[in-house]
C-alpha positions in Angstrom: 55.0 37.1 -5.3 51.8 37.2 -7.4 50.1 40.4 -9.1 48.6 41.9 -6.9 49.7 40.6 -3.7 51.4 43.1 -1.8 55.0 42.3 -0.8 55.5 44.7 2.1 56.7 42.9 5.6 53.1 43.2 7.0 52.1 39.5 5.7 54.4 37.9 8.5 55.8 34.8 7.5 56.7 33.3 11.6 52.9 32.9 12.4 50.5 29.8 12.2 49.3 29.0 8.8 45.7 27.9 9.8 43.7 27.1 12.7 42.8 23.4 12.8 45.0 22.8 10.4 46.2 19.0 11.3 43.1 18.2 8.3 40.4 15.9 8.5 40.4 12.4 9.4 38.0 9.5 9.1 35.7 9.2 11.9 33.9 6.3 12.9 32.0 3.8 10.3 28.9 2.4 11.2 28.2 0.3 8.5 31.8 -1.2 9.0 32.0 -4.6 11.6 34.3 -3.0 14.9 37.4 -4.8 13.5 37.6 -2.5 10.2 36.4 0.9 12.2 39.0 0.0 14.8 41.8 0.8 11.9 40.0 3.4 10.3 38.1 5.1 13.3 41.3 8.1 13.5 39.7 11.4 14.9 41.3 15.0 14.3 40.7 16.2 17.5 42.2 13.8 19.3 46.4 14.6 20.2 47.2 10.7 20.0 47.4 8.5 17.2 44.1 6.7 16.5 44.7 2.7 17.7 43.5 -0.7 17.0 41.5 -2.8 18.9 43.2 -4.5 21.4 42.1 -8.3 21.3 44.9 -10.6 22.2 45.9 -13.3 20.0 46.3 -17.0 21.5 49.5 -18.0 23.0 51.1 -20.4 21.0 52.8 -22.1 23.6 53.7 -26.3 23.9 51.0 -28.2 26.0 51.0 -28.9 29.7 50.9 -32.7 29.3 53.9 -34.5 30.9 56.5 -35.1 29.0 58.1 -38.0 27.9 60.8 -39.4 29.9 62.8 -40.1 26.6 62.9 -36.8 25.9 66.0 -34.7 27.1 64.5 -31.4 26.5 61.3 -31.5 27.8 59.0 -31.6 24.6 56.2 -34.2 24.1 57.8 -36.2 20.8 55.2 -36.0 17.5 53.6 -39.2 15.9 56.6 -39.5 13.6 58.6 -39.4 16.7 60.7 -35.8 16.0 60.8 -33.3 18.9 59.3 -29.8 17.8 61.5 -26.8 18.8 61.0 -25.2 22.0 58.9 -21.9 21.5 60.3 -18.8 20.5 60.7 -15.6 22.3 58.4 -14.0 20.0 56.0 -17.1 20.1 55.9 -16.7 23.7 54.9 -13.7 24.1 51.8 -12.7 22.8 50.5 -9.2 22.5 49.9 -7.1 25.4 46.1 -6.1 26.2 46.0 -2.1 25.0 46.7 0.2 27.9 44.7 2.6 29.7 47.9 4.9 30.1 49.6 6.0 27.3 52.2 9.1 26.3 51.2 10.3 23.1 52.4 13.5 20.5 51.1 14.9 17.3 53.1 17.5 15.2 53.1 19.6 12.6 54.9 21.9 10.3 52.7 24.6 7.8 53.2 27.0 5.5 50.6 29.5 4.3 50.1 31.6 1.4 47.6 35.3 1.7 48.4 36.0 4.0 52.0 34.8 4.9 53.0 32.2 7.5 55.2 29.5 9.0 54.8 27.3 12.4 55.8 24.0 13.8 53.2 22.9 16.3 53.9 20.4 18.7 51.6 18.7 21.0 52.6 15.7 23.5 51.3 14.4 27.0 49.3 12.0 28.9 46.4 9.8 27.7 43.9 7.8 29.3 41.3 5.5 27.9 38.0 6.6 29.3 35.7 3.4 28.4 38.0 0.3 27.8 35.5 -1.0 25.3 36.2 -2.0 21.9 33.2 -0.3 20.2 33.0 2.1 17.2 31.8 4.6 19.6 34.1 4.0 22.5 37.4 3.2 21.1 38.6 6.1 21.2 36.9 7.6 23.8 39.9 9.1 26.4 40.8 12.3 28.7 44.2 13.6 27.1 46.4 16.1 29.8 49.5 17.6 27.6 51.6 20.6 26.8 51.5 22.2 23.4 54.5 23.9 22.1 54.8 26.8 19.2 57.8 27.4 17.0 57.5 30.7 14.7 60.4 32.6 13.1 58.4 35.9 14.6 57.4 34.3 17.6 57.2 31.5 20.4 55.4 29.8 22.9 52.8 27.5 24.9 51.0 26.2 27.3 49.2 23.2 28.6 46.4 21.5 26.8 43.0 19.8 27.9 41.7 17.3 25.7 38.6 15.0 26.7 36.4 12.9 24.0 33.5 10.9 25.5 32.8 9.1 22.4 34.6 9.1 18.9 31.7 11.6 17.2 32.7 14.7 19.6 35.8 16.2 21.1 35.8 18.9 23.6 39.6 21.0 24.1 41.0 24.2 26.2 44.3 25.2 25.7 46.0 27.9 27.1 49.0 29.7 25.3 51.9 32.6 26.4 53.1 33.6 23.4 56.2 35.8 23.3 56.7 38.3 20.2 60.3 39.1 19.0 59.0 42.4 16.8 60.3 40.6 13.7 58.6 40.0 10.2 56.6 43.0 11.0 54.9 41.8 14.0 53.3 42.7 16.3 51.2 45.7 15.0 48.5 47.2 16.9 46.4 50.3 16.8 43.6 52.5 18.7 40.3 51.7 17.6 38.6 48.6 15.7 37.9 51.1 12.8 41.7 51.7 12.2 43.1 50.2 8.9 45.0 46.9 8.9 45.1 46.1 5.1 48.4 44.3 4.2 49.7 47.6 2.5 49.1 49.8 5.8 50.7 46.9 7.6 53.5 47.3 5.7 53.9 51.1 6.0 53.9 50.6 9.6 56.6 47.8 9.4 58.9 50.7 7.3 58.2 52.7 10.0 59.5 50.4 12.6 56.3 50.9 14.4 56.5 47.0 15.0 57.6 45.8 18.7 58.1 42.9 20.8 55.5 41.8 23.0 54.2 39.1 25.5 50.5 37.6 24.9 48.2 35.1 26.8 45.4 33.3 24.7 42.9 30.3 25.7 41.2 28.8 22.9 38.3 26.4 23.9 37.6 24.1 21.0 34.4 21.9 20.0 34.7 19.0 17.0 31.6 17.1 15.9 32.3 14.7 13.0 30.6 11.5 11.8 31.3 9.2 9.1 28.7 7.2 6.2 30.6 4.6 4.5 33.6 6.5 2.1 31.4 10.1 3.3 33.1 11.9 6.5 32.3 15.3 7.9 33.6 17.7 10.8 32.4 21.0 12.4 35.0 22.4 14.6 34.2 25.7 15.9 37.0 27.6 18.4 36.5 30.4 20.5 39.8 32.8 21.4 40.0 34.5 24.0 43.3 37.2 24.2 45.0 39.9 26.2 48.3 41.0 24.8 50.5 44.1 26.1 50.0 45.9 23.3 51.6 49.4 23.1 49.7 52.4 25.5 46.8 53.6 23.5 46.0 50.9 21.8 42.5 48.3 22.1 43.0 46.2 19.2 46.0 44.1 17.6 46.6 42.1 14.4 46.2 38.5 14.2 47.8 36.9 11.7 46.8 33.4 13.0 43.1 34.5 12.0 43.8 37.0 9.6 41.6 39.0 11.3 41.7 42.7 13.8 40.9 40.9 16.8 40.3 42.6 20.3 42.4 43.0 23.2 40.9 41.4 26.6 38.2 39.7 24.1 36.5 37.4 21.9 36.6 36.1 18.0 35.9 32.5 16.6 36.4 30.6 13.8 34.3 27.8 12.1 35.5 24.9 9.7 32.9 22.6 8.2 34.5 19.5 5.8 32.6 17.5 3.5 35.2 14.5 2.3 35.5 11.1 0.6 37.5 8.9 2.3 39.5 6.3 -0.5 40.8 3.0 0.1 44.5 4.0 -0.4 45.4 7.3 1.6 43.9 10.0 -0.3 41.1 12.4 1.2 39.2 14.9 -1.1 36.5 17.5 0.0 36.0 21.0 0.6 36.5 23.2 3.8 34.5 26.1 4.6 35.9 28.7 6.8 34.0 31.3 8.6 35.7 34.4 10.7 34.4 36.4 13.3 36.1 39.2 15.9 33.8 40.4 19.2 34.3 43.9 20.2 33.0 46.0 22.5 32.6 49.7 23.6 36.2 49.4 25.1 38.0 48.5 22.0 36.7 52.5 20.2 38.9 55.2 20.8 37.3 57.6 23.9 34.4 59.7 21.6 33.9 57.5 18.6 30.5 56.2 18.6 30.5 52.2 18.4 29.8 50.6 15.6 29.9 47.1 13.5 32.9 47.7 12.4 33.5 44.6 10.0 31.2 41.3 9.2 32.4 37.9 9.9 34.9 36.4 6.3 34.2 33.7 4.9 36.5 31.8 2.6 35.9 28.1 0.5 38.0 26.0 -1.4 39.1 22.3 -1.6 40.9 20.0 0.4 43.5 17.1 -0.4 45.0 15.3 2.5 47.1 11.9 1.1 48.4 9.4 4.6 51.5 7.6 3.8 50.8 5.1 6.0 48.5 4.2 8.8 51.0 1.8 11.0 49.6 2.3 14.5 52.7 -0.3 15.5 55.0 2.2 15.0 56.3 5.9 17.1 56.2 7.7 13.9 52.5 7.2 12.4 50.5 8.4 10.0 52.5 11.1 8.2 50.1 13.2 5.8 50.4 16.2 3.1 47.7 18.5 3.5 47.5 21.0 0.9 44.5 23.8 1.2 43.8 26.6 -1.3 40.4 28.1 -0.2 39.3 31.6 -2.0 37.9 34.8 0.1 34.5 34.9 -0.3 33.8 37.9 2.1 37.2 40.1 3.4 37.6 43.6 3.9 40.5 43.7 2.1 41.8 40.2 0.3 38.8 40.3 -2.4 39.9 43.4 -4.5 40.2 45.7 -2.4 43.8 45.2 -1.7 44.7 42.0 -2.8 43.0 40.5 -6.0 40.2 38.2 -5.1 41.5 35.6 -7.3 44.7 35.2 -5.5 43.8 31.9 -2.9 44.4 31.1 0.9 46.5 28.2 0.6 48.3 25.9 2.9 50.5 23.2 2.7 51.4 21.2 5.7 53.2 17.9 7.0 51.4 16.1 10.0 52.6 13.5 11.8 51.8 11.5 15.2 52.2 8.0 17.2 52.7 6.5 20.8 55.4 7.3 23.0 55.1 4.8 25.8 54.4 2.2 26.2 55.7 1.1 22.8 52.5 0.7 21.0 54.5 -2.4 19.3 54.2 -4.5 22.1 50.6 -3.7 22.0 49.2 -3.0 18.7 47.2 -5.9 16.6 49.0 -4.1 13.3 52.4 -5.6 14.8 50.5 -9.1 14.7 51.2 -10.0 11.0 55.2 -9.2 11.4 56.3 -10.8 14.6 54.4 -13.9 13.3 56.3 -13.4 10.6 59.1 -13.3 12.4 58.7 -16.6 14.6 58.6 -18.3 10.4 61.7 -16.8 9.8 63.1 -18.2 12.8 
């Protein structure tokens, strides 16, 4: 571990490295005809891979004039007198039109760095195209109904997940998790009052103490992304409020998140805010900067009986750079668009994490692995990117 970092259990290395982590994606183009903003029109808000437009190609099938009598098989003879072969499979059966009803999933697997932590996040369910109109603006607009599942080494859980995007510029979400902790890793840790001490080394004297415990949590999160896109230029706002009541041990009003990396309140509010700024390239590669800002609600409730309230810490803030490199964008396939995401960002504002416990030049950073894609129907039977290959295909036959 770095200089400076502390390396008591505290940091806990089973929860979620970042909230709306799954990194930016490019929004709709404007400038671009519908065809190219179908393929690059992806937003990150949505919980289904981003699709093409669904224009049907012509069937190539034989005509309906009679045939000759001459011919045994049925097909009219050509003016050098051979008989074409009869169709293909694959000739015959052009793509289907793109459906209202899909089953879609997203995933993915972090790791974070100051503080500690490790997650797989899966999300899968029911999608249905609001406006069936191929439009930059209403491609992608769709209600999404589906369950969202957490995997931690200190803890586990989830819930069912509302997604609904009435145009591709602006996705509203609710979510609502049960989260069960194991007391490992140092977690959960809770204490009395919003002015106790939750530094990394206090969390780590309590985790030598065995003052950690197990623990069952509840936790809706209701979720707002606005995001537009100018030519290679892309931005996102995506602001989430969390809303939590955790059995936490008798005595105690407050508890650690280390989603957040924030005290947050028991039966109350806190919210975070990321803002990108990104350039879009031609061949996979996403660079900009994310800003991150971090805010806990309490009230008179969450101060220990007698202590006079008080505001007890400002919102942190944190900035840094953001690379996200796409593989591939093969809306065709079940298994699309798998992306790196790496994120270092340095504390700009922290009660603790700019000198005061850690150094301040030690970074948040994440590194993730995203992926996503079409369940059923199989978005091959249905998907213009499958066009070029089963034409392909009917060639080679």
């Amino acid at each position: 571990m770095t200089s400076g970092a502390h390396a008591a259990p505290g940091p806990n290395p089973g929860d979620p490295p970042d909230p709306g982590l799954r990194g930016p994606e490019e929004p709709p183009d404007p400038s671009k005809p519908d065809a190219d903003a179908v393929d690059d029109a992806d937003t990150e808000a949505t919980p289904d891979a981003a699709t093409p437009d669904d224009a049907t190609p012509n069937d190539a099938t034989a005509s309906d004039a009679t045939p000759d009598d001459s011919s045994s098989t049925g097909a009219l003879p050509t003016a050098g007198g051979d008989t074409p072969p009869p169709p293909t499979d694959l000739q015959e059966a052009p793509l289907a039109p793109r459906p209202r009803h899909r089953w879609i999933y997203t995933n993915l697997i972090g790791a974070r760095y100051n503080p500690l932590g490790l997650i797989n996040d899966l999300t899968i369910g029911y999608r249905y195209q609001l406006i069936n109109k191929d439009s930059i603006l209403f491609n992608e607009s769709f209600i999404a109904a589906q369950a969202h599942v957490i995997a931690t080494p200190a803890y586990a859980g989830g819930g069912p997940k509302l997604d609904i995007q009435p145009a591709a510029v602006l996705n509203l979400s609710a979510s609502y998790d049960v989260l069960g902790f194991f007391g490992a890793f140092g977690s959960l840790q809770s204490f009395p009052s919003a002015t106790s001490e939750w530094s990394d080394t206090r969390i780590g004297e309590l985790a030598d103490m065995d003052l950690n415990y197990a623990a069952l949590a509840h936790m809706v999160t209701l979720s707002g992304l606005l995001q537009g896109k100018v030519k290679n230029i892309a931005f996102r706002d995506n602001i989430k409020f969390y809303w939590s009541d955790y059995d936490l041990r008798d005595g105690d009003r407050v508890f650690y998140s280390q989603t957040l990396d924030m005290l947050l309140p028991d039966r109350g509010w806190a919210m975070t805010n990321d803002l990108d700024l990104l350039y879009l390239f031609d061949f996979g590669l996403t660079l900009g900067a994310r800003y991150t800002a971090t805010r806990a609600f309490f009230t008179e409730q969450h101060f220990a009986p007698g202590e006079e309230p008080v505001s007890v810490f400002a919102p942190t803030h944190r900035l840094g750079p953001a690379l996200i490199y796409t593989f591939n964008k093969r809306a065709d396939k079940r298994f699309n668009e798998p992306s790196l995401i790496v994120l270092p960002q340095w504390w700009i504002r922290h009660p603790y994490r700019t000198g005061q416990d850690v150094h301040g030049a030690i970074p948040y950073f994440v590194v993730a692995f995203t992926f996503k894609g079409d369940l059923y129907p199989d978005p091959a039977l249905w998907n213009a990117k499958s066009e070029p290959l089963r034409g392909k295909r009917a060639r080679a036959k």
